[in-house]
N, C-alpha and C positions, 0 to 999 in steps of 0.2 A: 726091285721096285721101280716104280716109275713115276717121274714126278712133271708130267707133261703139264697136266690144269695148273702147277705153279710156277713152272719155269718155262713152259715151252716157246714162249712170245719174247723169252728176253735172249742175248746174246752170253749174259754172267753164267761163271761157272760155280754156282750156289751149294751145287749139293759138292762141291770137293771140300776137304776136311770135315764131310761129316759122317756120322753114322746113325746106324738105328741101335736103340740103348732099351732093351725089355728085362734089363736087372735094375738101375739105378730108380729113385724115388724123384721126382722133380714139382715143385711147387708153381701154383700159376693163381694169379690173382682173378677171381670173380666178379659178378655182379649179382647173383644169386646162387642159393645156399645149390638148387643141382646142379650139373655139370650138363650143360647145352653143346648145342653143335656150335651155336653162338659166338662160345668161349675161345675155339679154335679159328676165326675168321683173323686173316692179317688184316695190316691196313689195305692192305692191295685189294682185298676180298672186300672190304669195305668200300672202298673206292676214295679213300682219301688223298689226296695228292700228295707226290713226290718232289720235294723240291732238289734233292742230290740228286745227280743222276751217276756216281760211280756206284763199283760191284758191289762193295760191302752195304752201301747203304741200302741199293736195290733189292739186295740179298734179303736184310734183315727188315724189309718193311714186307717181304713176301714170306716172312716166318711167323712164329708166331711166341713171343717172350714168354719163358721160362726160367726158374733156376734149382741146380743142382741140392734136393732136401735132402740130409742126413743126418745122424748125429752130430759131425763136428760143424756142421754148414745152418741148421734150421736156426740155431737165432741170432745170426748173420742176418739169414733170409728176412727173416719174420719183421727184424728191426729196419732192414732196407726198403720192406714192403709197407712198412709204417709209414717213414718218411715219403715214399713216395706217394701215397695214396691217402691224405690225410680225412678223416671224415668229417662228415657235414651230416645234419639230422636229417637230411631226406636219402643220404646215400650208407650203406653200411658194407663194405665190399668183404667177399671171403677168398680166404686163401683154400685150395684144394692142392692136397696132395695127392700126386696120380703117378699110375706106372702104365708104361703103355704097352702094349701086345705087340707081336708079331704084324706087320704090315699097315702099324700107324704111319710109318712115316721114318725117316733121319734127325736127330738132336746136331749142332753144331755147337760148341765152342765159343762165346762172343760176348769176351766178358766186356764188361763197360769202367766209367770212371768210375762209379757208387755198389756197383754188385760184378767179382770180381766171379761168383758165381753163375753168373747169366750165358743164356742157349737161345738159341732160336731155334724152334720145330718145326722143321718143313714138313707139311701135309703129302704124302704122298697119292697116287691117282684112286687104290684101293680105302683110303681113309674113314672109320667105319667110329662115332662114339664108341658104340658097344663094344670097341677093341680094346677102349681107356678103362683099367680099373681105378676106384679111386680108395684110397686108402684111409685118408682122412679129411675131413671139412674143419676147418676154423672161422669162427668172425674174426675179420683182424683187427676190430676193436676189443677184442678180450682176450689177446696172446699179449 
């Protein structure tokens, strides 16, 4: 795979320690009940600014935050996702559970201080939605 449209402009060696993962289940927070192209936009693809300028941080602002769902891990997830996305009446965000296909992309490894289960998805160049299945939608105001 190739991951030029997300790394090719920078110097960081992003895609080492990672892989591409088409068995594990990985939860990723929403803004609406489908699953967009949207969903998958870093902040880099947004165009938000960077204010670190080392690898890891450059890395993980060109990824796109996940974490690892499973049995022993979803209400880890669910409650992390809680605390971090609290709602408000005009906003109701969803958690989707997805598995991704063959040529979405590489998962890394990057866990943080609050979810020891967090990834960053790097896009890679073939990046297609219709390659994401998703397995299940939650509001995460009702988990």
């Amino acid at each position: 795979m190739d991951f030029n449209q997300t790394f090719g402009d920078i110097e960081c060696n992003c895609i080492e320690g990672s892989h591409e993962d088409t068995i594990n289940n990985y939860a990723i927070k929403t803004a609406k009940e489908n699953l967009r192209i949207n969903d998958f936009y870093s902040y880099h693809d947004k165009g938000k600014p960077l204010s670190n300028k080392k690898c890891d941080s450059i890395c993980s602002y060109r990824g796109v935050s996940i974490s690892l769902y499973n049995d022993e891990t979803k209400e880890y997830i669910l409650n992390v996702y809680k605390e971090l996305f609290p709602l408000s009446p005009g906003y109701k965000p969803y958690v989707k559970i997805i598995k991704f296909g063959e040529e979405c992309g590489n998962v890394k490894h990057t866990p943080s201080g609050i979810n020891d289960h967090h990834y960053d998805f790097y896009k890679c160049d073939t990046f297609a939605i219709e390659k994401i299945e998703v397995v299940e939608i939650k509001e995460l105001h009702n988990v």
